[in-house]
BALOBA-987279 format. One record per atom (N, C-alpha, C): x, y, z; residue in three letters. Coordinates in steps of 0.001 Angstrom, whole numbers, plus 500000, padded with zeros to 6 digits. Each point is the difference from the previous one (the first is absolute). Example, Ala and Ser with C-alpha at 12.3 -4.5 7.8 and 13.67 -1.06 7.14 Angstrom:
# BALOBA-987279
513190494310507800ALA
499110501190500000ALA
500900501200500000ALA
499650501050499280SER
500820501190500060SER
499230501090500730SER
This chain:
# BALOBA-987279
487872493487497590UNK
501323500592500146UNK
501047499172499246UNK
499781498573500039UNK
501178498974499299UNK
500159500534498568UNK
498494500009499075UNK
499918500317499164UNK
500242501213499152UNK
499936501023500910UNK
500532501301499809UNK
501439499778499900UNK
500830499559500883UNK
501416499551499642UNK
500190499750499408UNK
499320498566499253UNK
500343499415498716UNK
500045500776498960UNK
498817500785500137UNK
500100501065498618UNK
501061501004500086UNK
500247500420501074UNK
500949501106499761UNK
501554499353500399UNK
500363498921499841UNK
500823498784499566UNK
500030500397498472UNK
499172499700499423UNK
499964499727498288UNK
500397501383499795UNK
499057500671500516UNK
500547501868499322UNK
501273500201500021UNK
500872499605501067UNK
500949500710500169UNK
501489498735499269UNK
499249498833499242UNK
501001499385499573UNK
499701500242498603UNK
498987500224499561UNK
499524500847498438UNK
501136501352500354UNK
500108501042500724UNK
500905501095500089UNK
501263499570499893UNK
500387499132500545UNK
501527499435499940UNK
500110499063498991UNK
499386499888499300UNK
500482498995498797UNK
500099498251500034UNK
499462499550501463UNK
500860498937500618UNK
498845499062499438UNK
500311498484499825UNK
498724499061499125UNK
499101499579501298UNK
500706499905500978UNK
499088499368501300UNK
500460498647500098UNK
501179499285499259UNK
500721499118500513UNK
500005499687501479UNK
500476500840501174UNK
500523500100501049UNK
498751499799500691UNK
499007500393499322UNK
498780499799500810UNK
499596498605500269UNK
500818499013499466UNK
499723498457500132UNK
500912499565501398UNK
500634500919500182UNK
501300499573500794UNK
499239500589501513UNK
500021501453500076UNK
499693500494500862UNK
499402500917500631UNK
498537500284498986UNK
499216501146499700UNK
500035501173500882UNK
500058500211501335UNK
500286500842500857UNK
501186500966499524UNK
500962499000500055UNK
501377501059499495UNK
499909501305498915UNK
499148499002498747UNK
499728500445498530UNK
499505502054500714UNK
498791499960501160UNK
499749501286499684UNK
500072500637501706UNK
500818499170500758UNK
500409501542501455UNK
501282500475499421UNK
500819500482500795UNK
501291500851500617UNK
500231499870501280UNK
501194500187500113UNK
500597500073501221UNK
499893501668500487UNK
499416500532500859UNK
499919501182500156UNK
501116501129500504UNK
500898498766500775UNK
501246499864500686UNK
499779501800500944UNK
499097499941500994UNK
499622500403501327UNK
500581499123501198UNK
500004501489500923UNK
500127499094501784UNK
498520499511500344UNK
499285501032499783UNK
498789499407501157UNK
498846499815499141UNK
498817499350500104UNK
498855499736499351UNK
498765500357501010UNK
499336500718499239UNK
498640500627500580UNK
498746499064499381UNK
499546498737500523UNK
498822499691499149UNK
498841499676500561UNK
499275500192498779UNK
498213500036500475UNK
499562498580500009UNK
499213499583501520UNK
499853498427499808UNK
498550499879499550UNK
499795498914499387UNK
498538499913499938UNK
499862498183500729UNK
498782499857500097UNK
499652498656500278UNK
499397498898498949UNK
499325499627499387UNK
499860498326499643UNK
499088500915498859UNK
499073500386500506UNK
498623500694499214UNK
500434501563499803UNK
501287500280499910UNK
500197501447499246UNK
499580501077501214UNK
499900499879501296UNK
499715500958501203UNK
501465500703500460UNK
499724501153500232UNK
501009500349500552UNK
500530499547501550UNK
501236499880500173UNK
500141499493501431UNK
500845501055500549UNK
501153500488499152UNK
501161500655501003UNK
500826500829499121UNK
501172500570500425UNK
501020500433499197UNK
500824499416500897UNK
501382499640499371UNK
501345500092500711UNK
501577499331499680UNK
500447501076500744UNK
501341500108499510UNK
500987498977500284UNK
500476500257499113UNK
500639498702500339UNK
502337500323498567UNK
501041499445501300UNK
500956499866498828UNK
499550498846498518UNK
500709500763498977UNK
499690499831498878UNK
500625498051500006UNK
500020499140498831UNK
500340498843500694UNK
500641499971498320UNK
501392499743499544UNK
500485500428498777UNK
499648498718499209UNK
499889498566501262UNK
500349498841499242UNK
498236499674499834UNK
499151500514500336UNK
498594499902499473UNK
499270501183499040UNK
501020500509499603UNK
499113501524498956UNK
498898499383499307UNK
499898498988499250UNK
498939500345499446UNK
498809499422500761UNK
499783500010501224UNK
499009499670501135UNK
499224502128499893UNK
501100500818500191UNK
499255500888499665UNK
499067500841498561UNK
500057498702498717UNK
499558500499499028UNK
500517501826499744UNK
501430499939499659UNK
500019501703499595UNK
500039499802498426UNK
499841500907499667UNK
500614500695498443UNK
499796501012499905UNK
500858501007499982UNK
499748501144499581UNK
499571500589498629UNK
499408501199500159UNK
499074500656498660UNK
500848501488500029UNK
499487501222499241UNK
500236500882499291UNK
500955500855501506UNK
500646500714500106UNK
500579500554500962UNK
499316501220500452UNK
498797500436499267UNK
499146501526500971UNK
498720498508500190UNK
499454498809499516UNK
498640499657500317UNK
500280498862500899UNK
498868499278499842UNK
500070498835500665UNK
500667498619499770UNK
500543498970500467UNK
500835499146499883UNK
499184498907499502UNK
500476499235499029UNK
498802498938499172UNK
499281498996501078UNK
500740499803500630UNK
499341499146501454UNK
499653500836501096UNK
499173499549501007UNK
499147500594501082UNK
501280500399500730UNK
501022500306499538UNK
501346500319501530UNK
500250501714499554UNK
500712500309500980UNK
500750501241499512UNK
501059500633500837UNK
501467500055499506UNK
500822500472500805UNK
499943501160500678UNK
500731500039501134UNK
499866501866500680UNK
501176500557500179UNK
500498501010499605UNK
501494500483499818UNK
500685500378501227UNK
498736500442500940UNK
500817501017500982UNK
500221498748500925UNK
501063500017500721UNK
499968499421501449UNK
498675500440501381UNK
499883501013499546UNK
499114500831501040UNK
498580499658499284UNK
499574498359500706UNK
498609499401499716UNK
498843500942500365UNK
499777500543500982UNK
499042501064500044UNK
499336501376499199UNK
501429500357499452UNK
499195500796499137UNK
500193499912498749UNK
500050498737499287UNK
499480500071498799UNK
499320498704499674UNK
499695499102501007UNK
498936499159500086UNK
498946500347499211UNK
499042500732500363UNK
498453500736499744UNK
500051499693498634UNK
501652501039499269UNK
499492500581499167UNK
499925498591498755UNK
501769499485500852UNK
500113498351499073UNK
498517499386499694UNK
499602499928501358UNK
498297499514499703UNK
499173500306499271UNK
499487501120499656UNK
499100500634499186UNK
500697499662498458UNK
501184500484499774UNK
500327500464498892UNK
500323498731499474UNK
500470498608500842UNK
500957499123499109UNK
498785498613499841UNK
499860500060501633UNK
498971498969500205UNK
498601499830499233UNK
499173500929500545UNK
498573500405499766UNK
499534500888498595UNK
501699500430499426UNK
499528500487498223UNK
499264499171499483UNK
């Protein structure tokens, strides 16, 4: 998973033009976003990649990039494992967030 980051780190600073300077400073920064959400829905795993839980939790502004976001194309999936949900009303468009944003 680290490594997958890293690469799609490089992709997305090849798209922006940027040399990777910043990446000496503070590589994290170089490739999240601030998603700037209230609440966070996330999937936990444990040590060896097992699933453990989901849960919600308020968003925390002064740790964003603890949630690894970046967003991708606005109909597909977001370049990192996250994905925003528009409606307030978490129930019904959960599923579909899932299938379509997550699990593409």
């Amino acid at each position: 998973m680290i490594s997958a980051i890293k690469e799609i780190g490089e992709i997305a600073l090849k798209q922006e033009g940027r040399d990777g300077n910043d990446l000496l400073k503070d590589p994290i920064y170089a490739i999240v976003e601030n998603p700037n959400v209230d609440k966070v829905l996330s999937v936990m795993f444990d040590c060896q990649a097992n699933y453990e839980k989901v849960e919600l939790s308020d968003f925390d502004v002064g740790k964003y990039w603890i949630y690894l976001y970046r967003d991708g194309s606005t109909n597909g999936s977001d370049i990192t494992p996250t994905s925003k949900i528009a409606s307030k009303n978490i129930k019904d468009v959960l599923e579909k967030t899932w299938k379509k944003k997550i699990f593409k």
